[in-house]
C-alpha positions in Angstrom: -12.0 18.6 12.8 -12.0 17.1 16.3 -9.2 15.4 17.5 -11.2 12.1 17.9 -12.8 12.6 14.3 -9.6 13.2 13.0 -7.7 9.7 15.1 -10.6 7.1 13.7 -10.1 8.7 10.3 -6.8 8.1 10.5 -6.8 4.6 12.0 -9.4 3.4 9.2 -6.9 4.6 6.7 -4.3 3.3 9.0 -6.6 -0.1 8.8 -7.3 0.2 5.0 -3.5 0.4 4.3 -3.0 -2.4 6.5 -5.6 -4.5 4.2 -4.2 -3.9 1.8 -0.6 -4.6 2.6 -1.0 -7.8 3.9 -4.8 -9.6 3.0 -3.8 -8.5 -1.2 -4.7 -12.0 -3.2 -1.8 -12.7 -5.4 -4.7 -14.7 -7.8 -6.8 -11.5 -7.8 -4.0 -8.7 -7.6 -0.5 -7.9 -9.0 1.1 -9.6 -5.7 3.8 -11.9 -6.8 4.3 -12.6 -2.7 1.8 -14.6 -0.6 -0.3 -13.2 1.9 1.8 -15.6 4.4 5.2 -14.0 3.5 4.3 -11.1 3.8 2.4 -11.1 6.8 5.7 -13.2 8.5 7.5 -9.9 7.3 5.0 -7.7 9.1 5.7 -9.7 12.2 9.5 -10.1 11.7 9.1 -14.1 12.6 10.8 -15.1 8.9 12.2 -18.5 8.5 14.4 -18.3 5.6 17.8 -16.5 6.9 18.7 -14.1 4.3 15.3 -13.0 4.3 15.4 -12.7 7.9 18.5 -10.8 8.2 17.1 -8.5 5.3 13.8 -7.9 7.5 15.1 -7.5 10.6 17.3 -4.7 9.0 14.3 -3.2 7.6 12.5 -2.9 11.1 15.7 -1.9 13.0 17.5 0.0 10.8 15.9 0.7 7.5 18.1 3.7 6.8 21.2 1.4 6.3 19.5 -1.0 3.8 21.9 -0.9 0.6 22.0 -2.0 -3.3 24.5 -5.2 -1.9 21.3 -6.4 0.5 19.2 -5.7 -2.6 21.9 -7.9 -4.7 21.8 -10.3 -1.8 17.9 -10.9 -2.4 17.9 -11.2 -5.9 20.9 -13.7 -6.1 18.6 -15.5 -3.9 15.8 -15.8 -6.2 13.9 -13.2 -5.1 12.3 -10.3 -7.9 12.4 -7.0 -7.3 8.4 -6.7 -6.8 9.1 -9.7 -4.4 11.5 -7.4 -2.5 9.2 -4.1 -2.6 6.4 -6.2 -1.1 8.5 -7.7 1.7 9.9 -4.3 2.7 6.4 -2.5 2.5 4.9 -5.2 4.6 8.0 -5.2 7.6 8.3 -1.8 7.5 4.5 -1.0 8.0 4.8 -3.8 10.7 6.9 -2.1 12.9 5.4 1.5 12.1 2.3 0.1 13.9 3.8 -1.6 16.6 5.8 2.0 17.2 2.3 3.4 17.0 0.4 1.2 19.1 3.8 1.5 21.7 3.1 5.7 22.0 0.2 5.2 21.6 -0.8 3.4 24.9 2.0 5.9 26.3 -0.6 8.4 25.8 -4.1 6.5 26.4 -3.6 2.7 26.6 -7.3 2.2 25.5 -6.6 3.8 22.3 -4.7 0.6 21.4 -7.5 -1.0 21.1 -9.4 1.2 18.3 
């Protein structure tokens, strides 16, 4: 497969994921987040300060996210399907930023597919 066949397949999937991530209907889908949570968690710009702490781990340091954070959320009202959703959506948020950052390293127009 060419290499440009092969980066739009991957940036519609890229895309699709996205969609699905952050545009999911809780009234029409399992979501127990709203699509505004979750897209604040994608951008990193929450509100609510154990939240906030809890993302900004998840962007910057995902790899030191432990059971007491976890704890942390739930004493704080938050369900474990709550959680999952808010660390799938700020983790795929700054995956893509990263992306889109070597990306235009490499071609800045291909930011823009």
């Amino acid at each position: 497969m060419p290499p440009k066949q092969r980066l739009d397949r991957l940036a519609q999937a890229a895309r699709c994921l996205h969609d699905a991530v952050l545009e999911a209907d809780p009234a029409l889908t399992s979501a127990t987040t709203s699509g505004q949570l979750r897209r604040e968690a994608y951008d990193g710009v929450v509100e609510e300060p154990v939240l906030a702490r809890y993302i900004a781990m998840v962007r910057e340091h995902a790899h030191r996210v432990t059971d007491a954070e976890i704890t942390a959320l739930r004493a704080h009202g938050l369900s474990d399907d709550a959680i999952f959703e808010l660390t799938v959506a700020a983790a795929l948020g700054e995956g893509q930023r990263r992306l889109a950052a070597g990306l235009a390293l490499l071609d800045p127009a291909a930011v823009q597919r």
